[in-house]
ZALUMRO-235392 format. One record per atom (N, C-alpha, C): atom name; residue number from 1; residue in three letters; z, x, y. Coordinates in Angstrom, 2 decimals, decimal comma. Layout:
# residues N
+------+-----+------+---------+---------+---------+
! site ! pos ! code !      up !    east !   north !
+------+-----+------+---------+---------+---------+
!   CA ! NUM !  Ala !       Z !       X !       Y !
...
+------+-----+------+---------+---------+---------+
This chain:
# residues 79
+------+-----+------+---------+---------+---------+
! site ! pos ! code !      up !    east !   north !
+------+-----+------+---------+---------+---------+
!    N !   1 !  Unk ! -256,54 !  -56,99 !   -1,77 !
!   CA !   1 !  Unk ! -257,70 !  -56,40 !   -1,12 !
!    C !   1 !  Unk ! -257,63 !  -54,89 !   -1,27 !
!    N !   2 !  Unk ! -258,34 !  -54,29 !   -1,27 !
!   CA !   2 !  Unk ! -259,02 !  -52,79 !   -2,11 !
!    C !   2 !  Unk ! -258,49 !  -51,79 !   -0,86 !
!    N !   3 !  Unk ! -257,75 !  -50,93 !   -0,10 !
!   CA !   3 !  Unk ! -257,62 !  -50,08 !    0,87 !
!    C !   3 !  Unk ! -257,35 !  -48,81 !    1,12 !
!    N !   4 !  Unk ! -258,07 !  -48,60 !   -0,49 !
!   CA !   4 !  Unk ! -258,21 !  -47,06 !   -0,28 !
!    C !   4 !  Unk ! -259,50 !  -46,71 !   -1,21 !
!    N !   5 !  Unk ! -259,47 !  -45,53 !   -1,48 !
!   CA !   5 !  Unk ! -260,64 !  -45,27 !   -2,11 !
!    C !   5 !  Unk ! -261,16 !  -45,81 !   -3,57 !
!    N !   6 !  Unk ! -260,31 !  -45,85 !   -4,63 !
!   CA !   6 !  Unk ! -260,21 !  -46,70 !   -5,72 !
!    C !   6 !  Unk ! -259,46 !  -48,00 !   -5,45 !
!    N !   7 !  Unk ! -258,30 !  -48,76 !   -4,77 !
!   CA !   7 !  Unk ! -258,62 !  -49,70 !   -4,04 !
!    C !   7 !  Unk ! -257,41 !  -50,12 !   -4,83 !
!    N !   8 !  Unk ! -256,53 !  -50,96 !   -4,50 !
!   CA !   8 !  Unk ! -255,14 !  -50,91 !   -5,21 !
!    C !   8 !  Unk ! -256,04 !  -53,36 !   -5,39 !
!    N !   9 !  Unk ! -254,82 !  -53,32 !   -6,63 !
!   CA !   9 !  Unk ! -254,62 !  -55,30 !   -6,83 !
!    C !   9 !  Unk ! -253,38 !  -55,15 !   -7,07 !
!    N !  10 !  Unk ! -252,98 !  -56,75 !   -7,32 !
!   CA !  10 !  Unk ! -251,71 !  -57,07 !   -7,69 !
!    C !  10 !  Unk ! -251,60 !  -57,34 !   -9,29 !
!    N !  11 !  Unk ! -250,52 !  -56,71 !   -9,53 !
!   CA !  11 !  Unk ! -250,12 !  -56,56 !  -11,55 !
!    C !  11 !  Unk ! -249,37 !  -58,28 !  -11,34 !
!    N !  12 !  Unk ! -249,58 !  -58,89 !  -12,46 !
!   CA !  12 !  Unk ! -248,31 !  -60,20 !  -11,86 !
!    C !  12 !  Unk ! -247,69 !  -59,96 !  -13,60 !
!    N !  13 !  Unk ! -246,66 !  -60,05 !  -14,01 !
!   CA !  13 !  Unk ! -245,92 !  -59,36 !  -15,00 !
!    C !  13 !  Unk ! -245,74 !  -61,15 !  -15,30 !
!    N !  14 !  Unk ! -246,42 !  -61,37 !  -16,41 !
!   CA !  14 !  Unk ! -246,47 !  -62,97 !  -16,85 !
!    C !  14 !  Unk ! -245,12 !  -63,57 !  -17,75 !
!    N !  15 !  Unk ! -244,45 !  -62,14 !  -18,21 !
!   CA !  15 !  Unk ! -243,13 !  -62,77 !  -19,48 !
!    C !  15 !  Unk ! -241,92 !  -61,55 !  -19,63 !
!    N !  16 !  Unk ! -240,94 !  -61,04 !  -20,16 !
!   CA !  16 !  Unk ! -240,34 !  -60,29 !  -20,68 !
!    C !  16 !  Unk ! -239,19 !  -60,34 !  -19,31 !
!    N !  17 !  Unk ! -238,63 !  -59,17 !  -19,29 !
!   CA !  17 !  Unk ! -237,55 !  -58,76 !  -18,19 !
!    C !  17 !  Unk ! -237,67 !  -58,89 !  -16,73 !
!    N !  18 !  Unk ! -238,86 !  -59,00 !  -16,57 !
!   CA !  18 !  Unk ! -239,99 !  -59,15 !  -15,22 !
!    C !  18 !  Unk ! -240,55 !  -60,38 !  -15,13 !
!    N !  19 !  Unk ! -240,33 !  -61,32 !  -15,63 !
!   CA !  19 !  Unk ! -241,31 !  -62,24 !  -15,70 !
!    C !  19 !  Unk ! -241,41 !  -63,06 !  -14,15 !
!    N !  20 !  Unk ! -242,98 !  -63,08 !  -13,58 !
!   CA !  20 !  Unk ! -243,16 !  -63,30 !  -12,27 !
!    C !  20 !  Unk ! -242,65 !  -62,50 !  -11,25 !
!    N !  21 !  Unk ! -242,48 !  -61,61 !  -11,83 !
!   CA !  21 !  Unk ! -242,82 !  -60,22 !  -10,42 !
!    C !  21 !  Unk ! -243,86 !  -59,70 !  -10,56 !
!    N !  22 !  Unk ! -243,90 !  -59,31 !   -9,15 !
!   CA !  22 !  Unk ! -245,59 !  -59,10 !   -8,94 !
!    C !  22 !  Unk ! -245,70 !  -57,60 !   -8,56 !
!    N !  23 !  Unk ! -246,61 !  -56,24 !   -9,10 !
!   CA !  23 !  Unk ! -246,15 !  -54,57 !   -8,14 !
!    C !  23 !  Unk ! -247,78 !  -54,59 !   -8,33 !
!    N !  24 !  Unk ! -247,97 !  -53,70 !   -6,89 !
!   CA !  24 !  Unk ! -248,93 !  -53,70 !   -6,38 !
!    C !  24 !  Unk ! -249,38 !  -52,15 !   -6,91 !
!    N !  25 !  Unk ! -250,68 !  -51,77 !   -7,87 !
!   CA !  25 !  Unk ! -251,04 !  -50,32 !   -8,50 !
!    C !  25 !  Unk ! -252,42 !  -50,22 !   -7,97 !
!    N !  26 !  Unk ! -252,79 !  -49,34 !   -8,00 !
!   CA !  26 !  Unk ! -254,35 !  -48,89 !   -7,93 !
!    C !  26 !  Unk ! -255,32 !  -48,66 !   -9,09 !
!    N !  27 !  Unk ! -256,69 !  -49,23 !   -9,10 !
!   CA !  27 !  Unk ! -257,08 !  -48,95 !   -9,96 !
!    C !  27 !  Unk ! -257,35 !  -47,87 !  -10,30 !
!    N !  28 !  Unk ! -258,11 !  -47,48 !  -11,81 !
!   CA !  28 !  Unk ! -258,75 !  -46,71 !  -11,88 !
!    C !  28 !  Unk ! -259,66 !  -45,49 !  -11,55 !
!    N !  29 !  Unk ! -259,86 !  -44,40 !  -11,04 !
!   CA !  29 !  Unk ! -261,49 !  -43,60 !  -10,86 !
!    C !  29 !  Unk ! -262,48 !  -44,84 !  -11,46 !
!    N !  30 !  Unk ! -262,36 !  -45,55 !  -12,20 !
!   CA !  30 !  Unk ! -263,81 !  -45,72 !  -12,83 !
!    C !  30 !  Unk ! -263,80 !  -47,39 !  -12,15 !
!    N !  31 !  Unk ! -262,93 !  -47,83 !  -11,53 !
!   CA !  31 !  Unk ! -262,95 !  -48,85 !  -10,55 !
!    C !  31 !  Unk ! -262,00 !  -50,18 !  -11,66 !
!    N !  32 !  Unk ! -261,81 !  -49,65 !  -12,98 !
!   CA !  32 !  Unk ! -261,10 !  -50,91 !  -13,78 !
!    C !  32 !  Unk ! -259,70 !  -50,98 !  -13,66 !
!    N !  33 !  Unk ! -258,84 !  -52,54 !  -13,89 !
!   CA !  33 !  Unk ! -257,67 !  -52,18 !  -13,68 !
!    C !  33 !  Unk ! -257,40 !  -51,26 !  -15,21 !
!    N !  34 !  Unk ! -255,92 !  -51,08 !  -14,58 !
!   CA !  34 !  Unk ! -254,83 !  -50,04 !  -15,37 !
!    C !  34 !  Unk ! -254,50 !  -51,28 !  -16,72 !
!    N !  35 !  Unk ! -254,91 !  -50,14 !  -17,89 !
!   CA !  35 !  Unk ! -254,59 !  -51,14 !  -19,32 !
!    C !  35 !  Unk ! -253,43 !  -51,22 !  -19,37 !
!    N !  36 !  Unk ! -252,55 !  -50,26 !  -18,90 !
!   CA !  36 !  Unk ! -250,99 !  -50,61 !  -19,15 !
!    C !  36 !  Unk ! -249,98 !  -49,99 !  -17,87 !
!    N !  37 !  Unk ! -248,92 !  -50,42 !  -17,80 !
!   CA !  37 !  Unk ! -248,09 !  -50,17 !  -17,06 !
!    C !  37 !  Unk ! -247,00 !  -50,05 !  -16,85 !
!    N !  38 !  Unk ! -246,18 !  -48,54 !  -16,70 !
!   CA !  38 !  Unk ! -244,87 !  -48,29 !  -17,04 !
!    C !  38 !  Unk ! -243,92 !  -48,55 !  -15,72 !
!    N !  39 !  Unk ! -243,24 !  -49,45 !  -15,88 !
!   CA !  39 !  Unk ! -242,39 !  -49,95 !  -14,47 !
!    C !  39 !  Unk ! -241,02 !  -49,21 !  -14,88 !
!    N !  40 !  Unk ! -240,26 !  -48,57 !  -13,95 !
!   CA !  40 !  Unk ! -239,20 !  -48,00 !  -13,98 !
!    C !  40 !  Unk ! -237,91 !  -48,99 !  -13,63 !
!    N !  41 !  Unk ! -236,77 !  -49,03 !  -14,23 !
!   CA !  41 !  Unk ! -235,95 !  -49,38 !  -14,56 !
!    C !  41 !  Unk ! -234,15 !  -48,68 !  -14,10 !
!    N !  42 !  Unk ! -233,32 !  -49,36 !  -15,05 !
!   CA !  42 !  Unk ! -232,04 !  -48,45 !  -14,92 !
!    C !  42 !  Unk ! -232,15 !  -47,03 !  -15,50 !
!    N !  43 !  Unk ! -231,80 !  -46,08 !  -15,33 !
!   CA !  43 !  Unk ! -231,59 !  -44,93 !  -15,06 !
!    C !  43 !  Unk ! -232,86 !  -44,58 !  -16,09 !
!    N !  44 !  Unk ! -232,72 !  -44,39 !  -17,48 !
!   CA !  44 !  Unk ! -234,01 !  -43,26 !  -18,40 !
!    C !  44 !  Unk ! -235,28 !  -44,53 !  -18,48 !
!    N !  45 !  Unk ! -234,57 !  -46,03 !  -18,69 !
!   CA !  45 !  Unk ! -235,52 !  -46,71 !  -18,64 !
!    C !  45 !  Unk ! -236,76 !  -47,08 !  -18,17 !
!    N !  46 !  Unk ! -237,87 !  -47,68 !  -19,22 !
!   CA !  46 !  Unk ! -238,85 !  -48,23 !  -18,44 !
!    C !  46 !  Unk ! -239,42 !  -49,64 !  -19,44 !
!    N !  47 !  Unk ! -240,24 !  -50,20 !  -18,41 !
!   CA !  47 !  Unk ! -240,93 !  -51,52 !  -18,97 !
!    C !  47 !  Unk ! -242,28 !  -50,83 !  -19,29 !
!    N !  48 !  Unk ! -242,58 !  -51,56 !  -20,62 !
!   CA !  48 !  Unk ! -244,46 !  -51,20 !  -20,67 !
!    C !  48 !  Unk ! -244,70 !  -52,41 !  -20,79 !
!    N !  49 !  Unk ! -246,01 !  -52,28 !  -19,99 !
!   CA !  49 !  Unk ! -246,51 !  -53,74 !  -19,84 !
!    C !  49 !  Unk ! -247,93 !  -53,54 !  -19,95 !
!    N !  50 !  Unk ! -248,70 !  -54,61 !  -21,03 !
!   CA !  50 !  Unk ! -250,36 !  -54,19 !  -21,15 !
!    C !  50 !  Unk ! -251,08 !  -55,24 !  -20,23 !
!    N !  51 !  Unk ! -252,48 !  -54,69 !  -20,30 !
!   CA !  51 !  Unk ! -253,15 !  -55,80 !  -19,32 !
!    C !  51 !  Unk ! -253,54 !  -57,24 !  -19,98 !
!    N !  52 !  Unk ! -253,34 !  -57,96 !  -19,69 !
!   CA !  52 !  Unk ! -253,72 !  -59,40 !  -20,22 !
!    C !  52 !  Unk ! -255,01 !  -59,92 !  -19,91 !
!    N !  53 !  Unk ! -255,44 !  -60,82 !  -20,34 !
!   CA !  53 !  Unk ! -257,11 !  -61,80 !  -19,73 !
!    C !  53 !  Unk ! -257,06 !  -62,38 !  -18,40 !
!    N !  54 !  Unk ! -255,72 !  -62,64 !  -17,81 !
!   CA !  54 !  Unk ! -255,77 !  -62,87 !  -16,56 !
!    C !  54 !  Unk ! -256,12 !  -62,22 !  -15,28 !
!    N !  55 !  Unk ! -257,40 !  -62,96 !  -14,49 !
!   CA !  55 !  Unk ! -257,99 !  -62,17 !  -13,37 !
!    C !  55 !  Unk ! -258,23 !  -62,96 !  -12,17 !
!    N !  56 !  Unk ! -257,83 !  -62,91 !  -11,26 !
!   CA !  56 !  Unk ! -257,96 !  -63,18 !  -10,40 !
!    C !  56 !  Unk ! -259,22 !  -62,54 !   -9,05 !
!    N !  57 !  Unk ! -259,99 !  -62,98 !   -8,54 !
!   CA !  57 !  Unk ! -261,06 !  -62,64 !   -7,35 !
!    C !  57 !  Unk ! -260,78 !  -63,42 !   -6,55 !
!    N !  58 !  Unk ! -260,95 !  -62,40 !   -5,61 !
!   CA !  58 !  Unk ! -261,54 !  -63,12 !   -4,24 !
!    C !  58 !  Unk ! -261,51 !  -62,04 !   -2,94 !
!    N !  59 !  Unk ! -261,51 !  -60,66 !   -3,11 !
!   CA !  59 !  Unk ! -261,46 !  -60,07 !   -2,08 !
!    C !  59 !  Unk ! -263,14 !  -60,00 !   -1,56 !
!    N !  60 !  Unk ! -263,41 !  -60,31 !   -0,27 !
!   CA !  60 !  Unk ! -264,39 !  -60,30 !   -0,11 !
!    C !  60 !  Unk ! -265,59 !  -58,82 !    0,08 !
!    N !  61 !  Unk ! -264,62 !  -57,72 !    0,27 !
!   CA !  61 !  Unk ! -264,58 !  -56,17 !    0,64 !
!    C !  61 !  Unk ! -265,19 !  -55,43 !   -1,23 !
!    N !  62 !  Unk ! -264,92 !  -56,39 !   -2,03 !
!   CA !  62 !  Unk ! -265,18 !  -55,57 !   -3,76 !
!    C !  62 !  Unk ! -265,19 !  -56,93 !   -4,48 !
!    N !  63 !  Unk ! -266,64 !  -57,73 !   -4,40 !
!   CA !  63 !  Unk ! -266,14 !  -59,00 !   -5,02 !
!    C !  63 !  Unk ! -266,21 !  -59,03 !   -6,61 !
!    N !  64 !  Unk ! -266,81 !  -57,56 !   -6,75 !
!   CA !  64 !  Unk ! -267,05 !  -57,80 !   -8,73 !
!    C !  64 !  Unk ! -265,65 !  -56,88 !   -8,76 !
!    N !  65 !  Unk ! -264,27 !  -56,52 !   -8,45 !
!   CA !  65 !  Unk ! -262,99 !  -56,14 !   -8,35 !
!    C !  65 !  Unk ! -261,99 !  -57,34 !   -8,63 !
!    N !  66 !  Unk ! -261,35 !  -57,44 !   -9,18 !
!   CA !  66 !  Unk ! -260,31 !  -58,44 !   -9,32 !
!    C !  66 !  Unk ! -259,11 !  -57,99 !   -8,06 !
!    N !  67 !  Unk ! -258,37 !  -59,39 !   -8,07 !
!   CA !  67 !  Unk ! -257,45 !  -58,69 !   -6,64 !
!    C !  67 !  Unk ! -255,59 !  -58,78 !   -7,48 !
!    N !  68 !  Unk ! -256,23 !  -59,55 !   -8,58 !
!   CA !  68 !  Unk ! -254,55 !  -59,84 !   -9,36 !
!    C !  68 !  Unk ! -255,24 !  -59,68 !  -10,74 !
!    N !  69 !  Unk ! -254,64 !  -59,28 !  -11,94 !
!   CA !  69 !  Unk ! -254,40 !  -59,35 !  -13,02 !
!    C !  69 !  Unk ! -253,19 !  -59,22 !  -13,69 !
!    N !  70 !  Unk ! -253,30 !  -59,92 !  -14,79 !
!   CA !  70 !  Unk ! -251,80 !  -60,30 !  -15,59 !
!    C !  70 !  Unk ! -251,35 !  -59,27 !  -16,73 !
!    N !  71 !  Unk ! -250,41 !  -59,06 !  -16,82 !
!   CA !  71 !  Unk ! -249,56 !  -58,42 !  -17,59 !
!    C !  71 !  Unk ! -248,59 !  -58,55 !  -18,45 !
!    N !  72 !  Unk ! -248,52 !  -58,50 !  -19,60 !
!   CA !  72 !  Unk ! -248,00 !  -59,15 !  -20,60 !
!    C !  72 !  Unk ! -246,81 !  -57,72 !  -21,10 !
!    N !  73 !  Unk ! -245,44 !  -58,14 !  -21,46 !
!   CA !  73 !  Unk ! -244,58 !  -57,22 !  -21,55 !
!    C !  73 !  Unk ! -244,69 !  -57,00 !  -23,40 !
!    N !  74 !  Unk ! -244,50 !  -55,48 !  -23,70 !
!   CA !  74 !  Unk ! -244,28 !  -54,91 !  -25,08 !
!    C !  74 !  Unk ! -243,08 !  -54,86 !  -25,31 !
!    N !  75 !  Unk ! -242,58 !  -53,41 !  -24,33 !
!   CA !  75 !  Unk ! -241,18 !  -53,11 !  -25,04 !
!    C !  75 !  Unk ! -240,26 !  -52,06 !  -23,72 !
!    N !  76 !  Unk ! -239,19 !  -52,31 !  -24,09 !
!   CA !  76 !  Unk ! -238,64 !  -50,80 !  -23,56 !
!    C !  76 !  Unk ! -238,83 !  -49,53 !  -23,93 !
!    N !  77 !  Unk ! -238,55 !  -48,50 !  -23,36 !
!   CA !  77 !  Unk ! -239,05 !  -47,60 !  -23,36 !
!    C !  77 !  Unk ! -237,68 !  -46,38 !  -22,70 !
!    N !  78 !  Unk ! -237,22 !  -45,59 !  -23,26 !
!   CA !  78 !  Unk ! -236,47 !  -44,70 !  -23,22 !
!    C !  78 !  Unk ! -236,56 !  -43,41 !  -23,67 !
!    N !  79 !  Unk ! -235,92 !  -42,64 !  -21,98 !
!   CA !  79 !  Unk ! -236,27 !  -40,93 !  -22,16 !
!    C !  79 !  Unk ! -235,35 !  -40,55 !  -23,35 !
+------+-----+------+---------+---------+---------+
């Protein structure tokens, strides 16, 4: 459910190092989810993760808003 001004959903991380964890981001200014997503890790590390076709609705507060979308893992990522 949306509780702030651009309005946060749930990422659900569908495969890779993460697979079925769920982190909660905010969308967009322009109200869409986030195409990708860098999850932090052991020390320089990070996960990138893109957005997938999976969407989930049902908040009743933003019903053309998705409240979950899926995330599909690329690669690691090091400083």
């Amino acid at each position: 459910m949306a509780n702030s001004a651009t309005g946060t959903y749930t990422a659900k991380l569908t495969d890779g190092p993460l697979e079925g964890k769920t982190v909660t981001t905010e969308f967009l200014e322009s109200g869409d989810p986030r195409p990708r997503l860098e999850i932090p890790a052991d020390g320089s590390k990070r996960y990138l993760y893109l957005r997938g076709a999976g969407l989930e609705f049902g908040a009743a507060d933003f019903p053309d808003r998705p409240t979950a979308v899926d995330y599909r893992y690329i690669e690691a990522l090091f400083d």
